[in-house]
C-alpha positions, 0 to 999 in steps of 0.5 A: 269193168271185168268181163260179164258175158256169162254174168250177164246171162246169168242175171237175165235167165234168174229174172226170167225164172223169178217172173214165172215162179211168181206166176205160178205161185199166184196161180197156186195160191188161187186154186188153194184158197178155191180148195182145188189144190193140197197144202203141199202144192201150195209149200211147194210153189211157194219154196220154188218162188222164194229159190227163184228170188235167191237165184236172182240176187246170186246173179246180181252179187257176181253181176256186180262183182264185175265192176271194180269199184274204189274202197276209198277216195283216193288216187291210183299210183300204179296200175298192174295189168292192162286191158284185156288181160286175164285176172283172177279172184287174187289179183291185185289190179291197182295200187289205190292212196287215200288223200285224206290219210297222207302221211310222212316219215322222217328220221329225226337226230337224236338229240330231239327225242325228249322234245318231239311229242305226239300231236304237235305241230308240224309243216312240210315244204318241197323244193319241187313246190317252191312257196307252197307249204302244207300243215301237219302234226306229229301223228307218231313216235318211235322210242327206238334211236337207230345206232348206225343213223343216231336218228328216231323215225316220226310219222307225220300226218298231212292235214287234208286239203284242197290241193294236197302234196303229190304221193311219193314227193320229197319234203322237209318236215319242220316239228314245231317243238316250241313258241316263244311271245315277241321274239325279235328276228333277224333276216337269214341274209342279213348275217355275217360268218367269222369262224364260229361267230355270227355277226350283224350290223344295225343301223345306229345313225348313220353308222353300222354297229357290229353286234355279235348275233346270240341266236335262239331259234332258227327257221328258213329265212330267220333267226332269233336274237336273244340279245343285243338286238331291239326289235324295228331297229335297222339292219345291214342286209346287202354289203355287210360283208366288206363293213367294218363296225363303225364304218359310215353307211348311208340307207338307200331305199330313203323312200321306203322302210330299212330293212328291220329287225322283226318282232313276231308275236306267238309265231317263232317257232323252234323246230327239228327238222328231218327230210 
């Protein structure tokens, strides 16, 4: 709220001129229809009256251009002057984000230029929000590849929520550029590293098969097997580094289900991710 001293004022005398224009106006227009008045008294009270209407609502509109009020819903992120201070007309007082109109931009490796598309899928996690997860899609896409990053920048809208992320929060953004229809995965933490191989062990009995890993997709926590692998056969997750194949293993958790390879229907996802 500015300052309105004067505006206010201003507002209280329009009202007060209005009530007697219309008081002399009513007072004309009677001694006019009784022919004690001339036409042109009448045009006159009648011109003064309307100027008094149009004086009041001038007052009314800087009135209320007195309050500063939000064009949008949203949040202010920054504040530029303080209270007291002296503004003008071209003074910007807050910086205002729209919530229902969050976006994020991430610069994706070139590689992905031909896959990403407008409006496909997408979601945003932040290790500053661990478990949450917020849904987006592509919003835009720039043609140009960046020569000194090899990387193409992808606008990210944010789908409005309840609880949406923060302004100005670091996320990764995950573009879902493809599905695949029982896909079989494999935990992240059940893979073993030999150079640049990937191995798992199944559970064949009661010993560890050592089967190299022909990854497909990837996500966070897991990772696609094209082959080798059936889907609910039991996996190593915890000691497979020291195994050798065919060593005699034992399943400790006999009283719950081993630790599986999991067959996820239209749910895995290949994505490009940019952060």
């Amino acid at each position: 709220l500015l300052e309105h001293n004067e505006q206010q004022v201003e507002l209280l005398e329009s009202e007060a001129n209005l009530k007697q224009a219309e008081t002399r106006f009513q007072r004309t227009a009677d001694l006019f229809k009784r022919g004690l008045v001339n036409q042109q008294d009448f045009d006159t009270a009648s011109f003064q009256l309307e100027q008094a209407r149009l004086r009041l609502e001038r007052a009314r509109i800087r009135m209320d251009q007195t309050t500063v009020r939000a064009p949008v819903d949203g949040v202010i992120t920054e504040r530029f002057v303080q209270p007291g201070a002296r503004v003008t007309a071209s003074t910007a007082l807050f910086e205002l984000m729209s919530l229902d109109d969050m976006i994020a931009r991430v610069y994706v490796p070139g590689r992905h230029l031909t896959v990403v598309e407008e409006g496909q899928p997408a979601y945003l996690t932040s290790e500053f929000l661990p478990g949450r997860r917020f849904e987006g899609w592509v919003k835009r896409i720039s043609p140009v590849v960046d020569p000194a990053s090899g990387t193409f920048k992808v606008t990210v809208g944010v789908v409005p929520g309840d609880n949406p992320p923060p302004p100005g929060l670091f996320v990764k953004v995950r573009i879902i550029t493809d599905r695949k229809e029982n896909a079989v995965l494999v935990p992240r933490q059940a893979v073993v590293y030999e150079g640049s191989e990937r191995y798992v062990f199944v559970v064949d009995g009661d010993r560890a098969r050592k089967v190299r890993l022909d990854a497909g997709y990837e996500e966070d926590d897991y990772i696609e097997a094209q082959s080798g692998i059936k889907g609910g056969e039991p996996i190593v997750v915890v000691g497979q580094n020291t195994l050798k194949d065919q060593a005699r293993v034992r399943i400790v958790n006999e009283n719950g289900p081993a630790p599986a390879a999991a067959v996820l229907d239209n749910q895995t996802p290949a994505a490009a991710a940019g952060s």
